[in-house]
C-alpha positions in Angstrom: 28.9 16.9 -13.1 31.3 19.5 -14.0 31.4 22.7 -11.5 32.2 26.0 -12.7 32.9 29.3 -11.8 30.2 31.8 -12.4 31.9 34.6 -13.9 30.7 36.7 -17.1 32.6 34.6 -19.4 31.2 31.4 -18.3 27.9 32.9 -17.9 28.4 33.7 -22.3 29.7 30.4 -23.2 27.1 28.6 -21.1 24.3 30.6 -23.2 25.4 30.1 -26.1 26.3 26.3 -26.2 22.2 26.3 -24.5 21.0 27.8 -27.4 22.7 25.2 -30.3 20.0 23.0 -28.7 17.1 25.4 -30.8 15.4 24.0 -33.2 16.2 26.7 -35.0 19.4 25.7 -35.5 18.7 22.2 -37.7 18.1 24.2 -41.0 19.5 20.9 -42.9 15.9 19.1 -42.2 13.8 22.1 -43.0 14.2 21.3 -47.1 13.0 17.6 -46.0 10.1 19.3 -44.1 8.8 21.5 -46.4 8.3 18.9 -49.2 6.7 16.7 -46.9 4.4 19.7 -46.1 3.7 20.6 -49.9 3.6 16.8 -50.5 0.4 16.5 -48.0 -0.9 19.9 -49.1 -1.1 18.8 -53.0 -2.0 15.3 -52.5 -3.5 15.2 -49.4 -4.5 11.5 -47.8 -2.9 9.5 -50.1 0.3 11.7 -49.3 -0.5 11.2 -45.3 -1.2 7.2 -46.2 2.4 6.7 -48.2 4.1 8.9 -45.2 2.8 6.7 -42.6 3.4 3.3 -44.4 7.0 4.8 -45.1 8.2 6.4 -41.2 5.7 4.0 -39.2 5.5 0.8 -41.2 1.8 0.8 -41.0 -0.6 0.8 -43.5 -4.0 3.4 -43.3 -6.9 3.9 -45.0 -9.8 6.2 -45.7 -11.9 3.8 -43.4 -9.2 3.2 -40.6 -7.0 6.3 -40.6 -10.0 7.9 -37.7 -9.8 6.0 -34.2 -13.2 4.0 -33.4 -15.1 4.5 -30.6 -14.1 0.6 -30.4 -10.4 1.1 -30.3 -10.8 3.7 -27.6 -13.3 0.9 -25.3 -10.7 -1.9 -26.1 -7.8 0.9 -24.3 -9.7 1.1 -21.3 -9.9 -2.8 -20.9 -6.0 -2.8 -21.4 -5.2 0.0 -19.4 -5.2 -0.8 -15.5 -7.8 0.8 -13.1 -5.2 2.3 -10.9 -3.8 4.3 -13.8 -7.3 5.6 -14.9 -7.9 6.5 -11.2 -4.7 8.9 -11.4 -5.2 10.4 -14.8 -8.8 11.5 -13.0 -6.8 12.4 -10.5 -4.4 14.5 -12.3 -7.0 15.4 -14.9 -9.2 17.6 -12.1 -6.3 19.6 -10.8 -5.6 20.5 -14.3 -9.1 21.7 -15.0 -9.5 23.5 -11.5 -6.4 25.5 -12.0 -7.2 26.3 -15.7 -10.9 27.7 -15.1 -9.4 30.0 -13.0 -7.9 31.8 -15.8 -10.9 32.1 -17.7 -11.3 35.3 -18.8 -15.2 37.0 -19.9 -16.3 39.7 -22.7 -16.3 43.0 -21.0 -18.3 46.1 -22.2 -17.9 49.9 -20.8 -20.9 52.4 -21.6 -20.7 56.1 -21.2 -23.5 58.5 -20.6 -22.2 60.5 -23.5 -23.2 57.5 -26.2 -19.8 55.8 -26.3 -20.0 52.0 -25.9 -16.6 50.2 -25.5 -15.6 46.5 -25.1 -13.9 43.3 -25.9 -15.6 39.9 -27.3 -13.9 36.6 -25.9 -14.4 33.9 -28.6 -12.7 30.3 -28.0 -11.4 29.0 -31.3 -13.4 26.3 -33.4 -11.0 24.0 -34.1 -7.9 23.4 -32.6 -5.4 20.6 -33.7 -3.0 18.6 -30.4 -0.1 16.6 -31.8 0.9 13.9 -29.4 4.2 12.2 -30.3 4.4 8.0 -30.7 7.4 5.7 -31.5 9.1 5.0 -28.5 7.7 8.2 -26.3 3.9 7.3 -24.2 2.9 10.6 -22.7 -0.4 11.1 -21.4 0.3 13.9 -19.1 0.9 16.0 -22.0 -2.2 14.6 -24.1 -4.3 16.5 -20.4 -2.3 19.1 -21.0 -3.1 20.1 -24.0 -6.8 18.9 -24.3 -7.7 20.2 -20.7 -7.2 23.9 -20.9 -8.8 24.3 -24.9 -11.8 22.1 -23.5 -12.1 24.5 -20.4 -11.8 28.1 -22.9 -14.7 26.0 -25.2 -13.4 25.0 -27.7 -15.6 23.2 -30.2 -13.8 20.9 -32.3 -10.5 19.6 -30.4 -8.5 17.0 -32.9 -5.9 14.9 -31.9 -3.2 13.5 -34.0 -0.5 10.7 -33.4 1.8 8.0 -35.1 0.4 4.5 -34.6 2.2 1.7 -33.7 3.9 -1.2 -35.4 0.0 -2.9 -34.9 -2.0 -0.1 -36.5 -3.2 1.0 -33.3 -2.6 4.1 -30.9 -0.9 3.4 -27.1 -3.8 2.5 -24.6 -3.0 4.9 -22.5 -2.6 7.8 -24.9 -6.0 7.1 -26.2 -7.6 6.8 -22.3 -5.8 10.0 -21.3 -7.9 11.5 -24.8 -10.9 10.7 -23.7 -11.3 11.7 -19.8 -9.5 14.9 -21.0 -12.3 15.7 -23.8 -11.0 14.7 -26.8 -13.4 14.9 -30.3 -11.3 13.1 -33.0 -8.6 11.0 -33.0 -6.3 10.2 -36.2 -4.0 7.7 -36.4 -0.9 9.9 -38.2 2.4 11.4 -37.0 5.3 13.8 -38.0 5.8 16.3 -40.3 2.7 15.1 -42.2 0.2 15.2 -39.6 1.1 19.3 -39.0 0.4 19.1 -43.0 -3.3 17.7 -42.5 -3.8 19.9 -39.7 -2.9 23.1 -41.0 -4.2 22.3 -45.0 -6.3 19.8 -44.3 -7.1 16.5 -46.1 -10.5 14.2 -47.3 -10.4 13.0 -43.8 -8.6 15.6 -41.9 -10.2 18.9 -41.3 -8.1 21.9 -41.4 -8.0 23.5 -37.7 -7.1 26.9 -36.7 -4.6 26.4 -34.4 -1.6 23.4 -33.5 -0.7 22.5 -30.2 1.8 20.2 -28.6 5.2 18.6 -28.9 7.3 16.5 -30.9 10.7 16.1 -32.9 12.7 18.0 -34.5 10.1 17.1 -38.1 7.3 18.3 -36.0 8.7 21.1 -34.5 9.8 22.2 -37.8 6.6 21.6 -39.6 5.1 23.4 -36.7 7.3 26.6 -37.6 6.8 26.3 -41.3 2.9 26.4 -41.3 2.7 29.2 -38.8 0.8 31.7 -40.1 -1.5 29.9 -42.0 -2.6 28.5 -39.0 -1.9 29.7 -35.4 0.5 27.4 -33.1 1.3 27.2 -29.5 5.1 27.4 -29.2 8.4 25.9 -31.2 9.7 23.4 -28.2 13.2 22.6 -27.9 14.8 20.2 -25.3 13.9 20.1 -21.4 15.6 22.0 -19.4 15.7 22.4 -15.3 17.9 24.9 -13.4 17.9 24.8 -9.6 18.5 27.5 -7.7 20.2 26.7 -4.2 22.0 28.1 -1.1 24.1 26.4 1.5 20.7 24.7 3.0 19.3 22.6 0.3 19.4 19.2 0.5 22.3 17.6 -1.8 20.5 14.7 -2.8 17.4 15.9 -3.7 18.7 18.7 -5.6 20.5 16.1 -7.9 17.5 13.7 -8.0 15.7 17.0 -9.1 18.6 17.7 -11.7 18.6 13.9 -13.1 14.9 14.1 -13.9 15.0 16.2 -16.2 18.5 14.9 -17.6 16.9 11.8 -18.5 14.7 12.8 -20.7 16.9 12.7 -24.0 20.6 13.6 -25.4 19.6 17.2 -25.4 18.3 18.2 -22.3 19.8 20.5 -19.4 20.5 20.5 -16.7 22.1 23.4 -14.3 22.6 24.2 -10.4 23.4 27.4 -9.8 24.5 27.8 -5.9 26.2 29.7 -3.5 28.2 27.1 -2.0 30.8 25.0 -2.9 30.3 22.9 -0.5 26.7 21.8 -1.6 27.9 21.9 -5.3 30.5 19.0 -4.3 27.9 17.1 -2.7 25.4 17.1 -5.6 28.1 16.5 -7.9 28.7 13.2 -5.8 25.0 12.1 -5.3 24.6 12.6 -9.4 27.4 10.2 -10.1 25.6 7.7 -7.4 22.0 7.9 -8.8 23.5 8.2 -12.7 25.0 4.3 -11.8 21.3 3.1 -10.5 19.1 4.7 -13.0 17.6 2.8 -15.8 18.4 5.7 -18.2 21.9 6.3 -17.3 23.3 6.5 -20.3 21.3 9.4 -21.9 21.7 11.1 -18.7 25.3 11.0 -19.1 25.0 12.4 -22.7 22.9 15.0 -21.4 24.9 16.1 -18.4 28.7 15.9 -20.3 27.1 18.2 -22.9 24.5 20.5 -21.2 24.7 19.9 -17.3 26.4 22.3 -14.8 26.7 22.7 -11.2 27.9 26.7 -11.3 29.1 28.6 -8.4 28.0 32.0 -7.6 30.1 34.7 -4.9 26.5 35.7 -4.1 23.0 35.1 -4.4 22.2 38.6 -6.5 24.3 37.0 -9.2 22.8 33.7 -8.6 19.6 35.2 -9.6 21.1 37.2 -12.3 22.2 34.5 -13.6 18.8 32.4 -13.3 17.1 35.5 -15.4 19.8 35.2 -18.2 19.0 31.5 -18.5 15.8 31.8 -18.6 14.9 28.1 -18.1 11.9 26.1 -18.4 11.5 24.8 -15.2 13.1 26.7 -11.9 13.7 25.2 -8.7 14.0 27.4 -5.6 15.7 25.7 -2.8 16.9 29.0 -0.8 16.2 29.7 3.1 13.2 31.8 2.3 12.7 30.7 -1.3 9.0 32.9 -1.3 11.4 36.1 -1.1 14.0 34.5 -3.6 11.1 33.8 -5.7 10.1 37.9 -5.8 13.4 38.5 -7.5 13.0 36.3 -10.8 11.5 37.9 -13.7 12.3 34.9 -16.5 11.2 31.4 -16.1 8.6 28.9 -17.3 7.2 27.6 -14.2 8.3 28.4 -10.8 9.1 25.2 -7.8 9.6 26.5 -4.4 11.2 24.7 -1.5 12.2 21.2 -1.2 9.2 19.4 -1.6 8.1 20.7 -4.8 10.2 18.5 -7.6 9.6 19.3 -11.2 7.6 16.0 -11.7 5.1 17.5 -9.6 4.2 19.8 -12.0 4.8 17.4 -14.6 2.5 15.1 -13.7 -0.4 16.0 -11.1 -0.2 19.7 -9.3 -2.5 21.9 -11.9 -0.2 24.0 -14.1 0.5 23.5 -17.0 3.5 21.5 -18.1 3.6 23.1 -22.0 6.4 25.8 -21.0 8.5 28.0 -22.9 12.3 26.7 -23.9 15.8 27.4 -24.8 15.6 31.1 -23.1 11.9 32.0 -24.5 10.5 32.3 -20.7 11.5 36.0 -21.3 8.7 36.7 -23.6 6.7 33.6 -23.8 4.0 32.2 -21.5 3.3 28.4 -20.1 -0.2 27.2 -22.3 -2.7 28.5 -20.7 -6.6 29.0 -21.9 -5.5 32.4 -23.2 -4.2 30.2 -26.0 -7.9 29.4 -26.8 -9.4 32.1 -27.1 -9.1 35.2 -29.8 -10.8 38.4 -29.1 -12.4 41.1 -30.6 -12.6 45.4 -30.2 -16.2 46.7 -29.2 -16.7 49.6 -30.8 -20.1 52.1 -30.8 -20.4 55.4 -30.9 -24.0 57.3 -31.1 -24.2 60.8 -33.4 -24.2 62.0 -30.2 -20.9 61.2 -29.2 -19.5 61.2 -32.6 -20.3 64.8 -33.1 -18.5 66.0 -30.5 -15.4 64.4 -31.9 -15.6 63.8 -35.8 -13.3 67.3 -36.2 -10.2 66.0 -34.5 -10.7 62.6 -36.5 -10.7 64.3 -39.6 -8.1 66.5 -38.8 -5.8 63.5 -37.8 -7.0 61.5 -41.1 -5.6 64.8 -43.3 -2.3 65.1 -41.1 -1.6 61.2 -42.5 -3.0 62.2 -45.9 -5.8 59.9 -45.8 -8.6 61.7 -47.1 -10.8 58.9 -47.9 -10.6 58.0 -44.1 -11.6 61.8 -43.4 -14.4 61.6 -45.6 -15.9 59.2 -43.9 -16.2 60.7 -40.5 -17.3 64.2 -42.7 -20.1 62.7 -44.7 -22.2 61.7 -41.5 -22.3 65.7 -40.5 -23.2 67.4 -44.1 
């Protein structure tokens, strides 16, 4: 891996070549997108049945577009035990960390006849893409079922591209099911954000979109926000470690390199306070890039988006960190509990040596749906807020409205608003 000099004008460059990874920056597909969109919105099935015979090579139907409860008992018998065992497993830390952010309806009464308050209501239906093609990821089909099943969701829908056999991964489907799942549908891409967010005859529309997918999805995703609610646009994966002279070399590039591998696109970046460790890791990389099945994307990844960048001190180690703003942050500092104090921008947050990214990926609890490409400054990991909308309490008795219906008025006329005036007036003729 390259190692750099931390200075202000690395620092820039470094941002800005992060940020051509955006999906916001592949306008050329977003013509492509949108006429698939209006394709499914004006035609709907028989649009969502040509797509999928034309991307997927697979054939659907009115009658086998909708997973059977079959399908989903023939996955279990193809799926080995020991693998169901873990997705339980996995599934319970999920739920146990995400009903403790359950939030309730609150209401606040005052002697003087004022009632106040706020109404938590979990959406009705909510939509969870899960990509296909060459990509099998369970953990995220948890992740996004587990915390909309725990805010109570009624209706959660899942979508994803079949295979070559008509038929949804095993494992995808298995993962569905323990998690909560209520529908499954056997459509991908840009079209299956179309059925979601329009609806079709066999889709139902849903109120909100969760979950990943390519750069069609993720566009499809931006396009149709608004008419319906979605969850985040997701770029690449991203890790940065943050590390003094004591980490451990190797498993700071083992931490690096698992993210790397992901695709082309991802990043990967040590920032540290030592040269010394940042030669080391650089050396362990180029060890485990030569044993790993995946080397060659990690190579892609790292020549375009990987960094080992050295800091004069750990203030503009962290600086740095908060500028990046990365989706997943490893601490591996003396006390990494007081480093961890002084970060304000990050999706989710590993502290000391033992906790690797996958952890979180796979089994820990939190969620693994973070925010991207410098979004951790303003945007949240999924959570069950995501869920749930909620509504202003409002009562006030004469009582309590008599005491105040001047100043209302009064602030009504000072916008010009009579109409608004008058309707505070009339109740004290």
């Amino acid at each position: 891996m390259r190692i750099v000099k931390l200075t202000e004008r690395e620092r820039a460059n470094i941002l800005e070549n992060l940020l051509k990874r955006s999906p916001s920056q592949y306008g050329e597909y977003e013509e492509t997108v949108n006429g698939i969109l209006e394709e499914v919105r004006e035609k709907g099935d028989q649009a969502l049945f040509d797509y999928t015979e034309r991307f997927d090579g697979v054939k659907i139907a009115p009658e086998s577009i909708r997973v059977t409860e079959q399908e989903i008992q023939d996955a279990y018998d193809q799926v080995d035990a020991h693998l169901v065992e873990i997705i339980r497993k996995s599934l319970a830390n999920i739920r146990e960390y995400h009903q403790k952010q359950v939030r309730y309806s609150w209401f606040d009464s005052k002697p003087d006849g004022t009632l106040l308050g706020q109404k938590m209501t979990a959406l009705e239906r909510v939509g969870v893409y899960v990509p296909g093609g060459k990509a099998v990821y369970p953990s995220s089909v948890l992740m996004n079922i587990v915390p909309a099943k725990v805010a109570g969701v009624d209706k959660i829908i899942m979508t994803t591209p079949p295979g070559k056999d008509g038929k949804v991964y095993p494992v995808t489907l298995v993962a569905a099911r323990e998690a909560g799942v209520d529908e499954v549908y056997k459509v991908g891409g840009a079209q299956a954000i179309a059925a979601l967010a329009y609806g079709t005859e066999s889709v139902k529309k849903v109120d909100k979109i969760v979950g990943p997918g390519n750069i069609f999805v993720a566009l499809a995703k931006k396009a149709v926000y608004g008419h319906v609610s979605i969850d985040s646009i997701a770029g690449p994966s991203e890790i940065l470690v943050l590390a003094d002279e004591t980490a451990n070399p190797r498993y700071v590039a083992a931490d690096l390199l698992s993210q790397a591998e992901h695709d082309e696109m991802a990043s990967a970046i040590l920032v540290t306070t030592s040269q010394e460790l940042a030669e080391q890791v650089s050396e362990e990389v180029e060890g485990f890039v030569k044993e790993l099945s995946r080397g060659e994307i990690i190579r892609k990844s790292l020549d375009a988006y990987g960094y080992i960048l050295v800091a004069d001190t750990m203030e503009e180690a962290i600086d740095t960190a908060n500028e990046i703003a990365s989706e997943h942050l490893e601490i591996v500092t003396r006390n990494p509990f007081d480093t961890m104090t002084r970060i304000r921008n990050a999706g989710a947050i590993f502290l000391g040596e033992y906790s690797s990214e996958p952890l979180g990926d796979y089994f820990a609890g939190p969620n693994h749906v973070l925010p991207t490409n410098g979004t951790a400054k303003f945007f949240s990991p999924l959570s069950v807020d995501d869920f749930v909308k909620k509504s202003s309490i409002i009562s006030y008795s004469r009582e309590a409205l008599e005491l105040v219906h001047r100043d209302i008025e009064d602030f009504a006329k000072a916008e010009k608003l009579t109409a608004h005036a008058n309707s505070i007036a009339v109740r004290f003729e």
